[in-house]
C-alpha atoms as one frame of an Amber mdcrd trajectory, in Angstrom:
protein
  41.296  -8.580 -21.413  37.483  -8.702 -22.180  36.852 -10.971 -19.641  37.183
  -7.934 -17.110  34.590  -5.929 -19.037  31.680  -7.719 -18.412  29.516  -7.584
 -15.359  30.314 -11.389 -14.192  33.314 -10.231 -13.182  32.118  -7.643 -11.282
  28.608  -9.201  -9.836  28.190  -9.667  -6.644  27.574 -13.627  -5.116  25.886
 -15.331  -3.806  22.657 -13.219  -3.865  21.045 -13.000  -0.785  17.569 -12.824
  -0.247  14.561 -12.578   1.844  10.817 -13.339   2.550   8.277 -10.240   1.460
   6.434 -10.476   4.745   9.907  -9.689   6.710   9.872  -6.254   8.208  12.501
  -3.172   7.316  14.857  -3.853  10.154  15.159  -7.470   9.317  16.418  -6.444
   6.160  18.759  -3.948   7.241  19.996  -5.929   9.746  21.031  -8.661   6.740
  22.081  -5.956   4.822  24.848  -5.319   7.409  25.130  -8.931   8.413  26.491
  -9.294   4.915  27.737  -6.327   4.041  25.951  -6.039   0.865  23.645  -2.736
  -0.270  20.502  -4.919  -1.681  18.857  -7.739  -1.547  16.441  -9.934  -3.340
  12.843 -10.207  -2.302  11.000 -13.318  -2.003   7.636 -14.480  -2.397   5.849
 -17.875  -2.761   6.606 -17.819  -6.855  10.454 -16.878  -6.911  11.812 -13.514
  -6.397   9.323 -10.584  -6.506  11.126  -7.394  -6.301  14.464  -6.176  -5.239
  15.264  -3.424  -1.920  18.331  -1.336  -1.908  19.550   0.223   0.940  18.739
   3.721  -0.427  14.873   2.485  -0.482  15.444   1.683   3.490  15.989   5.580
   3.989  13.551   6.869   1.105  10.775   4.946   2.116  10.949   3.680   5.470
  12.809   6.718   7.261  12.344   9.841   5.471   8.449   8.624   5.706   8.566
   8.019   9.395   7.468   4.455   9.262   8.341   2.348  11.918  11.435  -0.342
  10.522  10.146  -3.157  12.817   6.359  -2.900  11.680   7.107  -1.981   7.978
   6.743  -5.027   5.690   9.399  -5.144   2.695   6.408  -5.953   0.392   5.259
  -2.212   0.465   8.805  -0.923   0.235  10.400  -2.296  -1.935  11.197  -2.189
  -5.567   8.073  -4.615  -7.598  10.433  -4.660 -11.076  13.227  -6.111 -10.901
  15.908  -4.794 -13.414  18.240  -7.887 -15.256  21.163  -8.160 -17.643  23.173
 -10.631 -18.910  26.254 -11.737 -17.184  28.095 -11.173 -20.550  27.050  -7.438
 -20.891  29.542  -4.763 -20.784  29.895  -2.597 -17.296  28.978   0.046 -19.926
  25.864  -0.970 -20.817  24.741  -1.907 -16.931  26.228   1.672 -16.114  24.079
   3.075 -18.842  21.120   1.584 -17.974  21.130   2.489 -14.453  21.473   5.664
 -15.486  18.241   5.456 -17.618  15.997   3.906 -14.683  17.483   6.088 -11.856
  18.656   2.397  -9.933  21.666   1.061  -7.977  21.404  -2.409  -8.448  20.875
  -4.733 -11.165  19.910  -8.768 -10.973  22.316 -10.599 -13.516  21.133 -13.605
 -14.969  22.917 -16.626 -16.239  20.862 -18.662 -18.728  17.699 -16.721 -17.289
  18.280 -17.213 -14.058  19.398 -15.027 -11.671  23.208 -15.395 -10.820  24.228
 -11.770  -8.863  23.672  -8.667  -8.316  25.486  -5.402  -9.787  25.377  -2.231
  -7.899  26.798   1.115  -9.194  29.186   0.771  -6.051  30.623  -2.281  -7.383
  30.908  -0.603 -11.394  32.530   2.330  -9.319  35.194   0.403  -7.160  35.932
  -2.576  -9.485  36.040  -0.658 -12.742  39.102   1.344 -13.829  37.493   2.792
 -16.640  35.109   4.873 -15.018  37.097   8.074 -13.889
């Protein structure tokens, strides 16, 4: 029904975060701890940006930098991206598209509840063909 069309359904909880002054390997190493493709990034007033795992091999790897010396603040992504948990997978598909991202923050009465990646649209979604 249209329950199943909106991102809460397809979020992914509880977000899992980390502090800004952690280093790259930290982070992946959390990443695969949870098995989860992003996570939140933390500073000392709430989240302040967002790191997928594609930014791991874009800007930590491909650059050369040294995971165990390179902080997440100069990696990872400064805006973080929200939509309502009642928005369509269509609309969070479409506006991925639009910023180039793979995850989204969702937010439940502002605050943020999950987080969308296109892997979860893709997997959980039998629309999308």
């Amino acid at each position: 029904g249209e329950f199943m069309d909106t991102i809460r359904s397809q979020m992914t909880t509880p977000v899992i975060s980390i502090y800004s002054e952690a280093t790259a390997q930290e982070a992946a190493q959390l990443m695969k701890e949870k098995e989860i493709g992003s996570l939140l990034i933390k500073g000392c007033q709430g989240y302040v940006g967002i790191l997928a795992e594609r930014d791991l091999v874009y800007r930590v790897v491909s650059e050369g930098l040294d995971p165990r010396t390179t902080p997440l603040s100069s990696i990872m992504e400064e805006s973080i991206l929200s939509l309502d948990s009642s928005a369509s997978t269509s609309e969070a598909g479409s506006l991925m598209q639009e910023y180039n991202i793979s995850h989204l923050a969702v937010t439940e009465k502002d605050e943020i509840a999950g987080i969308l990646s296109v892997r979860d649209l893709a997997y959980k979604s039998k629309t999308l063909a």
